[in-house]
KEKE-3310 file (N, C-alpha, C; in steps of 0.2 Angstrom, whole numbers, plus 5000, padded with zeros to 4 digits):
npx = (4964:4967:4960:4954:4956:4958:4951:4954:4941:4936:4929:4943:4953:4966:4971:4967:4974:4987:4989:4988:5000:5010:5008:5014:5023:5042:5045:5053:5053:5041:5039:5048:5037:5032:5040:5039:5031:5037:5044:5040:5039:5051:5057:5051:5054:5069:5067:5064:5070:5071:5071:5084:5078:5065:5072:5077:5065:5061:5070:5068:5058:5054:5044:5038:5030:5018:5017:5003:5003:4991:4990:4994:5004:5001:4995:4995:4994:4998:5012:5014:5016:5019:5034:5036:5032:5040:5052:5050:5050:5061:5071:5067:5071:5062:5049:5042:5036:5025:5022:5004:4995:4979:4971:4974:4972:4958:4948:4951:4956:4941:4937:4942:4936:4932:4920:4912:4921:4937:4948:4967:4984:4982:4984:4985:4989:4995:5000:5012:5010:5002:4987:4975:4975:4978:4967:4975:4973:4969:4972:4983:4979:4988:4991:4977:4973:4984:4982:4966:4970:4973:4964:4947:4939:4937:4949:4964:4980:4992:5005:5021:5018:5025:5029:5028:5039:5037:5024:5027:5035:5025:5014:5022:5026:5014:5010:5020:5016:5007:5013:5018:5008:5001:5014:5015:5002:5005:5016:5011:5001:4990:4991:5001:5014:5012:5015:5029:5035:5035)
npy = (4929:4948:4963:4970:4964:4961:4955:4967:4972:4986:5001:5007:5011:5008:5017:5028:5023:5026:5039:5042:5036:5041:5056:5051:5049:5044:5036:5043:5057:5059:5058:5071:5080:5083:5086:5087:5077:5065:5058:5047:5039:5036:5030:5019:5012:5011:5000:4990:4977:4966:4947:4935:4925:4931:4942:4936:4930:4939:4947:4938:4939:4942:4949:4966:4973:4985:4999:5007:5018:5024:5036:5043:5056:5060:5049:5036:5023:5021:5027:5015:5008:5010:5012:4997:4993:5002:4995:4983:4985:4993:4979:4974:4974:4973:4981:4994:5007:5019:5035:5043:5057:5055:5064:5075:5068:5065:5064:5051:5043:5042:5032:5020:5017:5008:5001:5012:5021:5031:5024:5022:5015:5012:5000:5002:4989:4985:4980:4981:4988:4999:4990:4988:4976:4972:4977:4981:4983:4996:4990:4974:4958:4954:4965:4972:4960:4963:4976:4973:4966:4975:4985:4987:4998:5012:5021:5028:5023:5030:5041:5037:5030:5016:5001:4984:4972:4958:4963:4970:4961:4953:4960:4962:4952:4949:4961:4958:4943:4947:4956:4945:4936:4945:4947:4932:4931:4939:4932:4921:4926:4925:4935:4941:4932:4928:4939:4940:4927:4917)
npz = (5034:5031:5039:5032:5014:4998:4981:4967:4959:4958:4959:4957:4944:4933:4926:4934:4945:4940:4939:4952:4960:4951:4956:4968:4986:4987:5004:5012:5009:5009:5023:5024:5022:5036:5048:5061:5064:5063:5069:5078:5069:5065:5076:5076:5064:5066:5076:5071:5061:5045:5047:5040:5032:5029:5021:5012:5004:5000:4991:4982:4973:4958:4948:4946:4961:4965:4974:4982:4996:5007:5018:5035:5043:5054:5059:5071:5069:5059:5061:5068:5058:5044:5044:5044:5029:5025:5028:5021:5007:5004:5004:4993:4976:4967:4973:4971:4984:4986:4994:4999:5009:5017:5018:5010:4996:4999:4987:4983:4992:4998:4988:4996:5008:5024:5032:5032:5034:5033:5035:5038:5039:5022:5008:4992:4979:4967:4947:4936:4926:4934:4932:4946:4960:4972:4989:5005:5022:5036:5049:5052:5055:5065:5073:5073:5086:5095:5101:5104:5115:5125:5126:5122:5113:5100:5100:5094:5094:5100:5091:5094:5103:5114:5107:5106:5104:5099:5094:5085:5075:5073:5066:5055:5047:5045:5036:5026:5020:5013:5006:4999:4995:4985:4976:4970:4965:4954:4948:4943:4936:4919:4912:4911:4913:4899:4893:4897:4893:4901)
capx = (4963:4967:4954:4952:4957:4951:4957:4950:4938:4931:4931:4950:4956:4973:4970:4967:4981:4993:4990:4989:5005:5014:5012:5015:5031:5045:5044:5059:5050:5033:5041:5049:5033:5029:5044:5038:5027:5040:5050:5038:5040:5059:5059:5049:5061:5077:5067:5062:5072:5070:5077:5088:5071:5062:5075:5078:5061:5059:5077:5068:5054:5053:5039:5037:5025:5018:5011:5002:5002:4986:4989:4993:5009:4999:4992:4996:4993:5004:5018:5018:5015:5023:5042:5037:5029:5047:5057:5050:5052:5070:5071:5066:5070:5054:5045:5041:5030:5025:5016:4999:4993:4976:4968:4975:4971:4953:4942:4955:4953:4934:4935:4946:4932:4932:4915:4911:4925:4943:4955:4973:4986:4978:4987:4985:4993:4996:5006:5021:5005:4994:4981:4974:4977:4973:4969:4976:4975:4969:4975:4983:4976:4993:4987:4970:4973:4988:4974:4960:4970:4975:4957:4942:4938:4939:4953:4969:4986:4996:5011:5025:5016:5029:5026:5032:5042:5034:5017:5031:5036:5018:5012:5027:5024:5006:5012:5025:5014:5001:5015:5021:5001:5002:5018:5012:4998:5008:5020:5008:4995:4993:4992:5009:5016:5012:5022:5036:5037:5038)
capy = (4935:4951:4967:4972:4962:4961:4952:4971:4974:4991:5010:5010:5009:5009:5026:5033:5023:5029:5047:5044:5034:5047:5059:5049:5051:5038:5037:5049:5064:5057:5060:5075:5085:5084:5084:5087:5071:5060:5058:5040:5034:5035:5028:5011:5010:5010:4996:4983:4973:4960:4943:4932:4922:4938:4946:4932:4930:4948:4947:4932:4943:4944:4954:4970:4975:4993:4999:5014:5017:5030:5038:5051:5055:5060:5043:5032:5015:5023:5029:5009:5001:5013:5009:4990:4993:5005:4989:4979:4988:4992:4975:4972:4980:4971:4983:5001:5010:5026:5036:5050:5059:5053:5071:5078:5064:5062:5060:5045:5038:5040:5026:5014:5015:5002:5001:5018:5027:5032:5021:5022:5014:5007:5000:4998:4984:4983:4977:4986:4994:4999:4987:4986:4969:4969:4983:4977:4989:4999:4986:4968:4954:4955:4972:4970:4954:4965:4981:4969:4965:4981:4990:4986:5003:5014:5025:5026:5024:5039:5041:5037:5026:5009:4993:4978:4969:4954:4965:4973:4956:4948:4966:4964:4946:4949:4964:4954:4939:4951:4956:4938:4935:4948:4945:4927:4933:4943:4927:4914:4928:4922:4939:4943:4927:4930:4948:4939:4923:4913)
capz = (5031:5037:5042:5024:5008:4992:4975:4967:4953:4961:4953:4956:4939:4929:4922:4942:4950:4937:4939:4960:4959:4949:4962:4975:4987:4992:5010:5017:5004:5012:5032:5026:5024:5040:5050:5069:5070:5061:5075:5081:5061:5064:5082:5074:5057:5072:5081:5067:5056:5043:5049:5034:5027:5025:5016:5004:5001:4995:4986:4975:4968:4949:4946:4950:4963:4965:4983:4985:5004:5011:5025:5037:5046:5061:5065:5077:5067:5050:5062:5070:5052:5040:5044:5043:5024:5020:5028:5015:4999:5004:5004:4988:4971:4963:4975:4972:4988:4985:4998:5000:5011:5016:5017:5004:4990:4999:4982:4981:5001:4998:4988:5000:5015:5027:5037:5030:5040:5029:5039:5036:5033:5015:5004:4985:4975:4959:4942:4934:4923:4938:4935:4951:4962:4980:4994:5013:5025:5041:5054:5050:5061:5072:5076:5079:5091:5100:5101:5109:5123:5128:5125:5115:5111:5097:5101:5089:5098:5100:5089:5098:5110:5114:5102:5110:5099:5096:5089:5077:5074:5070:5059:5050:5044:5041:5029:5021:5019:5010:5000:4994:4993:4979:4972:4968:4961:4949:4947:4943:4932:4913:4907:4911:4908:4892:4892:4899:4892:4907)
cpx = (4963:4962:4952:4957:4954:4956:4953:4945:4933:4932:4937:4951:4963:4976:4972:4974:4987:4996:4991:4996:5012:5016:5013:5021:5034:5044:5048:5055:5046:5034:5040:5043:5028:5034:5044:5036:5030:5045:5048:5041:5047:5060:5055:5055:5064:5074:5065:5068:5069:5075:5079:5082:5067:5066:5077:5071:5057:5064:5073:5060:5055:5049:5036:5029:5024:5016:5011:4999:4997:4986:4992:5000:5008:4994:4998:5001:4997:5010:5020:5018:5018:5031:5040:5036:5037:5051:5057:5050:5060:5074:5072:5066:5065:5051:5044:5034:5031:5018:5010:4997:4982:4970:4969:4973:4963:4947:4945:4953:4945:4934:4938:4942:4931:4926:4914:4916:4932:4950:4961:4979:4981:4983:4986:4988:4991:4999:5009:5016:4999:4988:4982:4975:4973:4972:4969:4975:4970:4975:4978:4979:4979:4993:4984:4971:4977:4981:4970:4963:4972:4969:4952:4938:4940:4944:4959:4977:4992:5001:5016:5025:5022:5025:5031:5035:5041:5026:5021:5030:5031:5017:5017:5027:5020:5006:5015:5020:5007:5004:5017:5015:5001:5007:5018:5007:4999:5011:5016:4998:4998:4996:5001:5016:5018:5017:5027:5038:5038:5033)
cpy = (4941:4956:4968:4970:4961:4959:4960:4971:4980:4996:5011:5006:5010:5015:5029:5031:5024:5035:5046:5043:5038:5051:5059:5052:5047:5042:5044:5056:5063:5058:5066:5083:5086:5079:5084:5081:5065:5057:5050:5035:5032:5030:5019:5008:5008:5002:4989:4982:4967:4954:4941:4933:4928:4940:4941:4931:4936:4947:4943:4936:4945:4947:4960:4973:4983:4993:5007:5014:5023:5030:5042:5050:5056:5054:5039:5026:5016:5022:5019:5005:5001:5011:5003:4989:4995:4999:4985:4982:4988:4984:4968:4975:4981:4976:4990:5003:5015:5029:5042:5050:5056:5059:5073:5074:5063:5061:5053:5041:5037:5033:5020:5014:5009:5004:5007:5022:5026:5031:5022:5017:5010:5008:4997:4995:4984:4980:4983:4990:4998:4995:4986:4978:4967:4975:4978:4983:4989:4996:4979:4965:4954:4961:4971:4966:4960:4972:4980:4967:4970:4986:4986:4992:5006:5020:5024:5026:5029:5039:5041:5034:5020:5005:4988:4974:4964:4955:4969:4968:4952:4955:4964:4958:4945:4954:4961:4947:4941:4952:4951:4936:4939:4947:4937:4927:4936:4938:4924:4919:4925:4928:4940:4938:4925:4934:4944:4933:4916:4909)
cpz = (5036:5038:5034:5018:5003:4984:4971:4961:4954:4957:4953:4947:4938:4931:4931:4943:4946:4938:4948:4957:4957:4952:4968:4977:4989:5001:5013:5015:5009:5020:5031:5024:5030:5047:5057:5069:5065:5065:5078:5075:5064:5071:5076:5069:5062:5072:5077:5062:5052:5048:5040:5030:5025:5020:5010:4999:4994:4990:4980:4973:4962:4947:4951:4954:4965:4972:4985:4990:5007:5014:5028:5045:5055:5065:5067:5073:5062:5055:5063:5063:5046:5040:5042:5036:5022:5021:5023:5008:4999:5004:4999:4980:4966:4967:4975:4977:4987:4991:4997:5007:5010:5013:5014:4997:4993:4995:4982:4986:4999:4995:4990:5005:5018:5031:5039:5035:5033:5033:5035:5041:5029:5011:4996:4981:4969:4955:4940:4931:4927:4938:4942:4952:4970:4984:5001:5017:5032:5047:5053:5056:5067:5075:5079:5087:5098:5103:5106:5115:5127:5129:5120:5114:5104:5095:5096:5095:5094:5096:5095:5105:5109:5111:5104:5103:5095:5093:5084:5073:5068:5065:5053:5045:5043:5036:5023:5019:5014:5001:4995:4990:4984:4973:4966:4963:4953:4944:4940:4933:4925:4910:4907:4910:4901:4888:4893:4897:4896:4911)
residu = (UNK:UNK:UNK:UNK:UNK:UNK:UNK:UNK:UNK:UNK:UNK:UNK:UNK:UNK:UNK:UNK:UNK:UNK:UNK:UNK:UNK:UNK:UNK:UNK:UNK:UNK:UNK:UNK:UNK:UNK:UNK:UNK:UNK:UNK:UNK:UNK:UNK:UNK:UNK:UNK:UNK:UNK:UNK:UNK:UNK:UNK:UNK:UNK:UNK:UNK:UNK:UNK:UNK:UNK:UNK:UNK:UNK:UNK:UNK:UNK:UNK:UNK:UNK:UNK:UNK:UNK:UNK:UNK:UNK:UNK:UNK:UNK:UNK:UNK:UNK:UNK:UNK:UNK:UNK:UNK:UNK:UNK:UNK:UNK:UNK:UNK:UNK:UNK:UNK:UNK:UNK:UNK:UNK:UNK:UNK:UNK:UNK:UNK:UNK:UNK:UNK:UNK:UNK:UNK:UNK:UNK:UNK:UNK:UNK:UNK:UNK:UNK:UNK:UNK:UNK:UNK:UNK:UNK:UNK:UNK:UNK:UNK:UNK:UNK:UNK:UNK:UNK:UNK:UNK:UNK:UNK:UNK:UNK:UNK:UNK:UNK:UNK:UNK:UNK:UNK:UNK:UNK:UNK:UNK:UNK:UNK:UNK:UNK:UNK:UNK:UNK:UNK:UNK:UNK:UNK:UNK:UNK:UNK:UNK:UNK:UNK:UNK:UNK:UNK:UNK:UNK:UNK:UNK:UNK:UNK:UNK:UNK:UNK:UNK:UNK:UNK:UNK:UNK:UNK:UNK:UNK:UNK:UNK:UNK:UNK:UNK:UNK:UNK:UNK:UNK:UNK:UNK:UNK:UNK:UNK:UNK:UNK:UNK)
# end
């Protein structure tokens, strides 16, 4: 499990995450209001790829999943985690990400608090009609661990700081692994089953 999951039954409802979701922004939109400190986002995007498996995996998604991403284009941890989320949507046409600021939507972040603090990235999952599903977010565990060997401190790393490739690597597999967790989820539910006959 990673730092924060949850299968959700909290105050995020429907009704809420249909109106955030709404005015959320695809990623490029969501860079380009804040295009001085978008320059680390761009430098990670370049530097990660899916391999094959990942990209098949995505491609085979039959249910759409939603993903509302909370965060802020002047952190650290969004700049090194936010490309790895955009590689996976683009990835898959089952996946619609939409982004917010975290400060700007913060009656909304108040309700995602992590060990009372409004960490970022958080991501909200849902179904094709909002019902909520799961939130993942601040750090995956592939983070954290890389993190802990460099510092045990509370410091946020710099936008733009260097990410070795094999901690893109692991982040990127503990996202996508989140995401299939969900997708499965979606798969395998009755209700929608139901909807779809399947």
């Amino acid at each position: 499990m990673g730092p924060f999951m949850t299968t959700m039954s909290t105050n995020i409802d429907a009704a809420l995450l249909a109106g955030v979701f709404e005015t959320a922004l695809p990623y490029r939109e969501y860079l380009a209001t804040d295009l001085a400190r978008s320059q680390p986002w761009e430098a990670i995007y370049d530097q990660v790829e899916l391999d094959d498996a990942q990209r098949k995996l995505l491609t085979g998604f039959t249910r759409t999943v939603k993903a509302l991403c909370v965060s802020g284009i002047w952190c650290g941890d969004c700049a090194q985690q936010g490309p790895l989320l955009e590689r996976i949507a683009e990835a898959s046409p089952a996946v619609d990400l939409r982004w917010i600021d975290r400060d700007e939507h913060a009656g909304f972040s108040e309700r995602l608090k992590i060990n009372a603090g409004l960490r970022v990235p958080m991501v909200v999952f849902m179904a094709e009609d909002h019902e909520p599903v799961s939130v993942f977010g601040d750090r995956t565990l592939a983070r954290y661990r890389s993190i802990a060997q460099r510092q045990l401190g509370g410091a946020c790393p710099l936008p733009g700081a260097p990410v070795p490739d094999e901690e893109l690597r692991a982040t990127l597999q503990d996202w996508l692994d989140e995401f299939e967790r969900v997708h499965l989820l979606l798969r395998l539910s009755g209700r929608l089953r139901q909807t779809y006959g399947d």
